[in-house]
C-alpha positions in Angstrom: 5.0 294.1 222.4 6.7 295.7 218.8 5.9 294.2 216.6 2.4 293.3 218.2 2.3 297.0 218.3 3.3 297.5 215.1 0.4 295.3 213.9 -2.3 296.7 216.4 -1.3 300.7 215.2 -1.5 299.7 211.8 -5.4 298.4 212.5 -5.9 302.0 213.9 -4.5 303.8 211.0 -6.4 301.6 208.5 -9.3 302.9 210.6 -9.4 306.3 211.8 -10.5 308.0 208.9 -13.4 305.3 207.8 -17.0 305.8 208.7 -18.2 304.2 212.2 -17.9 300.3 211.3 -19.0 297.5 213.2 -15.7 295.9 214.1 -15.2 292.3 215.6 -11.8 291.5 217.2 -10.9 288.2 217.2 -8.5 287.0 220.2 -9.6 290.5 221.9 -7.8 289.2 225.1 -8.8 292.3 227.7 -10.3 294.4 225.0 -7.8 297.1 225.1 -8.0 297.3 221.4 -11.7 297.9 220.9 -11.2 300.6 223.8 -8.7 301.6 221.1 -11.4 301.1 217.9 -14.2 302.9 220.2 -12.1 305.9 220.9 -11.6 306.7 217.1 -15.6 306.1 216.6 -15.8 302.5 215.5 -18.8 300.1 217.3 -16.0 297.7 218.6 -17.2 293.9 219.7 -14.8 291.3 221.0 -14.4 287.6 221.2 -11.6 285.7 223.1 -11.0 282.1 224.0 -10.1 282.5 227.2 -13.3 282.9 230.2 -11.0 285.2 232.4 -9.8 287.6 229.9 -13.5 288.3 229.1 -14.5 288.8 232.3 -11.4 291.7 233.0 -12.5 293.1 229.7 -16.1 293.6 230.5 -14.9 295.1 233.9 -12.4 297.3 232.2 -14.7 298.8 229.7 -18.3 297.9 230.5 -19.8 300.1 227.7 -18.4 297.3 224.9 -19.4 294.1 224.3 -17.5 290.8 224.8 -18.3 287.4 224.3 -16.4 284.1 225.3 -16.0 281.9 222.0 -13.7 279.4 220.4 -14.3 280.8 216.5 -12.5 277.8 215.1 -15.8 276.1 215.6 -18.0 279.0 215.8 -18.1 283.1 216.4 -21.4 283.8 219.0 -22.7 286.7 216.6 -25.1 286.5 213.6 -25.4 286.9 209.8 -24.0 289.7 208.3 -23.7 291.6 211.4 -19.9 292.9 210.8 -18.5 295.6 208.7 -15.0 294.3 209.1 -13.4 291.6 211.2 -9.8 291.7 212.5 -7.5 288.5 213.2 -4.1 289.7 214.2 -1.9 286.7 215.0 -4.8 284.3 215.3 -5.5 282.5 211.9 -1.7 280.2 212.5 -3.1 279.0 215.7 -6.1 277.3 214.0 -6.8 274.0 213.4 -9.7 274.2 211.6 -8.8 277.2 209.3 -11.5 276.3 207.0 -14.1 276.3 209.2 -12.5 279.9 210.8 -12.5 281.4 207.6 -16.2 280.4 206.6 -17.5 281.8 209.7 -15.9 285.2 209.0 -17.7 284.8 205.9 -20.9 284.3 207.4 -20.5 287.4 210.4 -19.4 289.7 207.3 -21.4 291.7 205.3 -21.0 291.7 201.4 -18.4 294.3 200.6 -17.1 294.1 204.3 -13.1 293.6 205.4 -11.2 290.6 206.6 -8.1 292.7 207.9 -5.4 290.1 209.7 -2.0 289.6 210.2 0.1 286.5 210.4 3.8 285.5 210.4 4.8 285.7 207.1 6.8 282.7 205.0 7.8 282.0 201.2 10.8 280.8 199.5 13.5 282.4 200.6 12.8 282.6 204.4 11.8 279.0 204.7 15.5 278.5 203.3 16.8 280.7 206.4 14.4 279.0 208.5 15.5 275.5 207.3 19.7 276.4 207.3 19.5 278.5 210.8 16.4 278.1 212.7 14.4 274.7 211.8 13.9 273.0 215.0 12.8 276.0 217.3 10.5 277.7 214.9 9.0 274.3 214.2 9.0 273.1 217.7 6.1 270.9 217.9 5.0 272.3 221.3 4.5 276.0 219.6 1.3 277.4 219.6 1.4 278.2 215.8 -0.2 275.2 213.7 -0.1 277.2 210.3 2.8 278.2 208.0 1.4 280.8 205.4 2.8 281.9 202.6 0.7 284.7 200.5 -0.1 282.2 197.7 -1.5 279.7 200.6 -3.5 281.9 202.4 -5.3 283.9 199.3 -5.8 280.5 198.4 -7.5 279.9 201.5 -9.4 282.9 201.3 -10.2 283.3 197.7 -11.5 279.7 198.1 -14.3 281.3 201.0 -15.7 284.1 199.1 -12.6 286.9 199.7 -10.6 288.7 197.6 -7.3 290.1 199.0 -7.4 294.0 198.2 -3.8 294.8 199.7 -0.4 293.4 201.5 1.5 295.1 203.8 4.9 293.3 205.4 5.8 294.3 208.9 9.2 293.6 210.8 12.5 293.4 208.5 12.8 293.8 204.8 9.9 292.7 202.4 11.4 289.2 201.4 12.5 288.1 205.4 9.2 289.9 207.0 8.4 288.9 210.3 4.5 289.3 209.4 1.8 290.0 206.8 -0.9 292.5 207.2 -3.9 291.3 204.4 -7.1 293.2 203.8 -9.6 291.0 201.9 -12.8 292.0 201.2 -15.6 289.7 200.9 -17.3 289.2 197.8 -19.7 286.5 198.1 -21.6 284.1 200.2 -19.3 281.1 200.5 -18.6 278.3 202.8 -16.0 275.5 201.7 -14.5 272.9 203.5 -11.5 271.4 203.4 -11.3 268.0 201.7 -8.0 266.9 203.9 -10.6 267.2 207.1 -10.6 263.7 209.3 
């Protein structure tokens, strides 16, 4: 739980001092965090895969709302309807990132925030990864599809109408960081997809 922690506190310090938002967490699992987001005044909603981690979440805390949805394909709210959206860990288990990203796009409002964490690569750790570590943090049977580097995901983002406003780096020294925290704002309309799709 540390460094999930480390990522989830971070969310609630970005947020504490900004005017009630409309927050969507993606991968809300029992909605513990928008319990969190609701206590320091946001309008939390929640979205998560999995049909029994909804249904302990709307138990839990019956005054939010929480929907079952797989957003690689498509998030169950409407246009515009989020100030900010919040992905922690999620965007390297996506297949589809393209689609993902575009319907963030779509559920934000213009000027609202993409805030999202991932593990973090370049360079230098790959190296590491490659000398010490290959086959176990490549093991095919992983959960994590994705490998970002910061080039490759503002790329990815830039490409869908964002524009990254900050980066944090969580866990370990900036240049072997477990994880990136990356606040993008949306800028305009956009949805692209990707050419390599099959």
């Amino acid at each position: 739980m540390g460094i999930e922690k480390n990522r989830l506190d971070r969310l609630l310090e970005l947020l504490k001092d900004k005017q009630r938002s409309r927050v969507l967490d993606i991968g809300c699992r029992t909605g513990y965090w928008c319990h969190r987001l609701s206590e320091i005044g946001h309008d939390p909603y929640g979205v998560e895969v999995r049909k029994e981690a909804v249904r302990v979440a709307r138990e839990k805390y019956p005054q939010l709302h929480f929907e079952v949805g797989n957003c690689q394909e498509k998030i169950p709210f409407d246009d515009k309807f989020f100030d900010i959206v919040w992905a922690g860990d999620v965007i390297e288990h996506i297949a589809f990132t393209d689609t993902f990203v575009n319907e963030i796009n779509r559920v934000l409002r213009i000027d609202g925030l993409f805030i999202l964490t991932t593990p973090m690569h370049n360079r230098l750790k790959n190296i590491l990864i490659s000398i010490c570590n290959f086959e176990r943090h490549f093991d095919p049977e992983f959960a994590h599809l994705r490998f970002y580097t910061l080039k490759s995901l503002r790329n990815v983002l830039e490409k869908r109408g964002f524009r990254t406003k900050s980066v944090k780096y969580l866990g370990r020294i900036k240049p072997v960081a477990k994880s990136m925290c990356v606040i993008a704002e949306k800028v305009e309309d956009k949805q692209v997809y990707s050419k390599h799709r099959y």
